[in-house]
C-alpha positions in Angstrom: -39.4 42.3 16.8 -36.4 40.5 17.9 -38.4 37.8 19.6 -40.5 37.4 16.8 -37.2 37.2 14.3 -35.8 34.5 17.1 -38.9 32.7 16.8 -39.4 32.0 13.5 -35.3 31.4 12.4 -35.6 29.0 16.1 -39.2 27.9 16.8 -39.9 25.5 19.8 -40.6 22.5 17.5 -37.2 22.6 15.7 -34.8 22.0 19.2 -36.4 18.3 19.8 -36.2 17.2 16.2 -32.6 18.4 16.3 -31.6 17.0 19.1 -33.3 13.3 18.5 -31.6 13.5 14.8 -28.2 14.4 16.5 -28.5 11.8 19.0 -29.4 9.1 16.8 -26.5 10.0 14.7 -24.4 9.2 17.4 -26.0 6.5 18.4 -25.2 4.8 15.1 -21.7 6.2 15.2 -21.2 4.3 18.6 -23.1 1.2 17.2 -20.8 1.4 14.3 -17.3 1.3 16.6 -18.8 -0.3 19.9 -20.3 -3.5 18.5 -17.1 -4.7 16.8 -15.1 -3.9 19.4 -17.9 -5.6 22.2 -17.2 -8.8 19.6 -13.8 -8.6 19.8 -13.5 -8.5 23.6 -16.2 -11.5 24.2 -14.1 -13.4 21.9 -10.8 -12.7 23.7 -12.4 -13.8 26.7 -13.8 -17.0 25.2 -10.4 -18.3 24.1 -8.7 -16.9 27.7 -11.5 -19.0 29.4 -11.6 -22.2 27.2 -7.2 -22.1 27.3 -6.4 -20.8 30.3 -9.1 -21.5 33.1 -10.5 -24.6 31.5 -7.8 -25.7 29.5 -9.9 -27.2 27.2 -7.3 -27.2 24.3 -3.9 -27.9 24.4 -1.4 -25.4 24.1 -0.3 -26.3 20.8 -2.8 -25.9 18.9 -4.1 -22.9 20.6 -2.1 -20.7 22.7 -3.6 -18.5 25.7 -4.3 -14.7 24.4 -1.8 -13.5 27.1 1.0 -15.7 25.5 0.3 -14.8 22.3 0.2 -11.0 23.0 3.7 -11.7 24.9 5.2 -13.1 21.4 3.2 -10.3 19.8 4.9 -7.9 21.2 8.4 -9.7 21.5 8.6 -10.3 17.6 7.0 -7.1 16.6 9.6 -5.8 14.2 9.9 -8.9 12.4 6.2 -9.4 12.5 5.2 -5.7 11.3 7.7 -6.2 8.0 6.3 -9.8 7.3 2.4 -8.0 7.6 3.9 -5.3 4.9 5.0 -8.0 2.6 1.5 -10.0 2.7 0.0 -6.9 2.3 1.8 -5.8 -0.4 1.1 -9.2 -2.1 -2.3 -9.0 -0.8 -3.1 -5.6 -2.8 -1.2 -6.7 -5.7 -2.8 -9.9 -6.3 -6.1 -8.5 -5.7 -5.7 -5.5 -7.9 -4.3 -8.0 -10.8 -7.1 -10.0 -10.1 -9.4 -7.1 -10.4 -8.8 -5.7 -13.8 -8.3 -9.5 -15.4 -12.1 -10.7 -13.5 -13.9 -7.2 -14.7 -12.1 -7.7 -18.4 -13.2 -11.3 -18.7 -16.1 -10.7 -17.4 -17.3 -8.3 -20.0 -15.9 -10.2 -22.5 -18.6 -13.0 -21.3 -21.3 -11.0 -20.6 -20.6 -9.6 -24.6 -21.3 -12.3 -26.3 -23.4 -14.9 -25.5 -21.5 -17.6 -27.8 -18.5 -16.5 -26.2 -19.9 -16.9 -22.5 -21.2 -20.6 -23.5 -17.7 -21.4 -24.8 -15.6 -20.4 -21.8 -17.9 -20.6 -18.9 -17.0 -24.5 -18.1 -13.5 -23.8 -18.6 -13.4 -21.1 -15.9 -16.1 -23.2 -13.9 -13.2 -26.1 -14.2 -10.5 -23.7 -13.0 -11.7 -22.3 -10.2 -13.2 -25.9 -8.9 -8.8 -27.4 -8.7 -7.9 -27.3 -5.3 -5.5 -24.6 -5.6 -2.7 -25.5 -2.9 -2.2 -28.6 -5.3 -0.8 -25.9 -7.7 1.9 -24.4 -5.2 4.3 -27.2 -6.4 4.4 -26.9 -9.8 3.9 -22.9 -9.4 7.1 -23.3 -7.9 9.0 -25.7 -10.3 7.8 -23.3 -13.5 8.2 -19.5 -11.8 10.4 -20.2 -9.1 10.7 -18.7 -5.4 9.4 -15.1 -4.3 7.0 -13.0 -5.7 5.7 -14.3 -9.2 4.1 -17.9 -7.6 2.1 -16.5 -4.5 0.2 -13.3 -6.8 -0.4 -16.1 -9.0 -1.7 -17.7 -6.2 -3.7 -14.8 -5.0 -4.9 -14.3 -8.9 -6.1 -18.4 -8.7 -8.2 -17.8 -5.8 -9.8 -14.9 -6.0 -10.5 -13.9 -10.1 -13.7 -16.2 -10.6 -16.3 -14.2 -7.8 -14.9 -10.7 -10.0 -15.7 -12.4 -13.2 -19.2 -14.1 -11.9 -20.4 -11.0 -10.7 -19.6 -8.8 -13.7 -21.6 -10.8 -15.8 -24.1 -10.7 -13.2 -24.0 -7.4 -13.1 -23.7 -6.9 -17.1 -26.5 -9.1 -17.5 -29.1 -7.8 -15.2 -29.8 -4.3 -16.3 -32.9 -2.9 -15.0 -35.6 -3.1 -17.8 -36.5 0.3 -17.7 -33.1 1.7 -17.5 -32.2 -0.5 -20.7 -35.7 1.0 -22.4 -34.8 4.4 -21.4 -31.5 4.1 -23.2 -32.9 2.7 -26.2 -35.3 5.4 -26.3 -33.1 8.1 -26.4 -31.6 6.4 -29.8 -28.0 5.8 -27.7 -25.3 4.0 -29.1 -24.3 0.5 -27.5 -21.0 2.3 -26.4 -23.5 5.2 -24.6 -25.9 2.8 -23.2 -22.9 0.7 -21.7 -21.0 3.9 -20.2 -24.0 5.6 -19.1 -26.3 2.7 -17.9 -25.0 -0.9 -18.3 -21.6 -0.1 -16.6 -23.0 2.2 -13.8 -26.1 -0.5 -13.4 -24.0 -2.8 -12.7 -20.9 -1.7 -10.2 -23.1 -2.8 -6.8 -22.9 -6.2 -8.2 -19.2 -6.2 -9.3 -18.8 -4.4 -5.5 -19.9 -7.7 -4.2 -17.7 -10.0 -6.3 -14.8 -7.2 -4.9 -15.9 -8.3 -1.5 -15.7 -11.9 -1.6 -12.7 -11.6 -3.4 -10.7 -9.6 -0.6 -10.7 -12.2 2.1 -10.1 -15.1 -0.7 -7.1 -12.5 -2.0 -5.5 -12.8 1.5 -5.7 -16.5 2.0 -4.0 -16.8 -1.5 -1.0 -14.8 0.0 -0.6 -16.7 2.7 -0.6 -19.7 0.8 1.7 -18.4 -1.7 4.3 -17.9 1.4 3.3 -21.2 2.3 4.7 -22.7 -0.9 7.2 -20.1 -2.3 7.7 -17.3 0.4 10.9 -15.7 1.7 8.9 -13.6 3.4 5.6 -12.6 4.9 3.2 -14.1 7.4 3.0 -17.1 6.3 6.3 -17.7 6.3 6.7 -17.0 9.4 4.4 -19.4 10.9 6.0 -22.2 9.0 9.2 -20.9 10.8 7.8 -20.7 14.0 6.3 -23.6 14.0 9.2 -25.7 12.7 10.7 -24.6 16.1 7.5 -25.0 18.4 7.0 -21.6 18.8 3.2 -22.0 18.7 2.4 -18.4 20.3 4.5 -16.4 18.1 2.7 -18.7 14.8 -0.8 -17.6 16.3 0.7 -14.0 16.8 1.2 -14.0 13.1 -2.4 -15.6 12.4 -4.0 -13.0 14.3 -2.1 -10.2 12.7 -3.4 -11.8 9.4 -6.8 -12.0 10.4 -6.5 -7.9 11.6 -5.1 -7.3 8.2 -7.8 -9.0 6.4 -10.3 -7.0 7.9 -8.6 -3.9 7.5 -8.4 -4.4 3.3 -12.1 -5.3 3.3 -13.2 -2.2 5.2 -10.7 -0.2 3.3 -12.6 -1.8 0.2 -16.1 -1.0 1.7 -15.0 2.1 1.9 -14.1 2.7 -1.5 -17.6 1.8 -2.4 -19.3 4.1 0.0 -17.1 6.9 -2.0 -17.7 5.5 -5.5 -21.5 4.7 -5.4 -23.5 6.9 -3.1 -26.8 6.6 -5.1 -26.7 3.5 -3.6 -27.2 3.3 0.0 -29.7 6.7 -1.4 -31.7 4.1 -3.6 -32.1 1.0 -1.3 -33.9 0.3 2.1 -31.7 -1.2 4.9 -32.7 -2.6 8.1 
């Protein structure tokens, strides 16, 4: 009886399929942290072979890894608070950014008249090359903070607005009919189908945004900083410290990719019908 009971709770043909569900689960776990880290390392040794074996590059405009890694680790205090302050300006313009770009955009994706009226004008905003704004930022809000999130707001608003009314705008037919055949109100269908309908599409305008938020810090700093990154590379540089400058860009680069996968994150959490509803490769 008790081989029987073990039997059927563990039959024979339930150990593979465990074992070949377990081990391509960590198979994809190991894809998932070994192929950006296999990137990272083949491009470390491209730029130590094209600076420091061929020298193919002059040291000024691209230091050797080693000699940046040496200023790295020389300037770290200064260059860990600088990477708080981007950061902070980073997540502050973004998050601005965010709740002005999903506001506007429903106002647009509202009203049709209203969409017509104000589409060239933010079409016409986003197209100004936005460092030829860091001046007069400057002259009218002054030094520090207030110039480089409106900066970050500049760059990275429109792709939030674009894809919300994407999003609004592209309900799926039979979702819309489903709603209208349950008699809901427009403020039911939006909360219950519209809204939900179209967060994967306002996800991707998030996305874009991220990086774009970043690069609006840094030119912020650029124009207006007392602090951050991007001050520090002006101040590096004015002094021909080139390693310590590319120390700074790489820290940027690291925080920029943290943020987005922080942000992918978030939408893993927030919408998991979604990688449940769609096929991937």
């Amino acid at each position: 009886m008790t081989e029987l009971r073990a039997q059927a709770v563990d039959p024979p043909t339930i150990r593979p399929t465990l074992v070949r569900a377990a081990s391509r689960r960590l198979g994809a776990g190991s894809a998932t942290v070994g192929l950006p880290l296999l990137g990272v390392v083949v491009a470390l040794t491209v730029w130590w072979l094209v600076t420091s074996v061929f020298q193919l590059i002059h040291p000024a405009s691209l230091p050797p890894p080693q000699d940046v890694f040496r200023s790295l680790t020389e300037y770290w205090p200064l260059l860990l608070r600088s990477t708080g302050a981007t950061t902070l300006s980073t997540v502050v313009g973004f998050l601005l950014s965010t709740v002005a770009g999903v506001l506007i955009g429903l106002a647009l994706a509202a009203s049709r008249r209203v969409e017509r009226m104000f589409s060239p004008l933010l079409v016409a905003i986003n197209a100004v090359p936005k460092i030829a704004l860091g001046p007069l930022l400057v002259v009218s809000l002054g030094w520090g903070q207030k110039p480089i999130l409106t900066m970050v707001f500049l760059l990275c608003f429109f792709p939030i607005v674009l894809s919300t009314v994407t999003g609004l705008t592209t309900t799926p037919a039979d979702l819309a009919e489903l709603a209208r055949s349950l008699n809901a109100s427009w403020w039911q269908a939006f909360r219950k189908v519209r809204f939900p309908a179209a967060l994967p599409q306002i996800f991707v305008g998030l996305k874009v945004a991220m990086p774009l938020a970043a690069i609006g810090a840094v030119i912020g700093e650029f124009q207006a900083g007392e602090a951050g990154l991007g001050y520090q590379i002006l101040q590096f540089n004015g002094v021909g410290d080139y390693p310590t400058s590319w120390a700074a860009i790489v820290l940027i680069a690291a925080m920029s990719i943290g943020l987005y996968f922080a942000l992918v994150l978030v939408e893993r959490l927030a919408l998991p019908w979604v990688r449940a509803t769609t096929s991937s490769r």
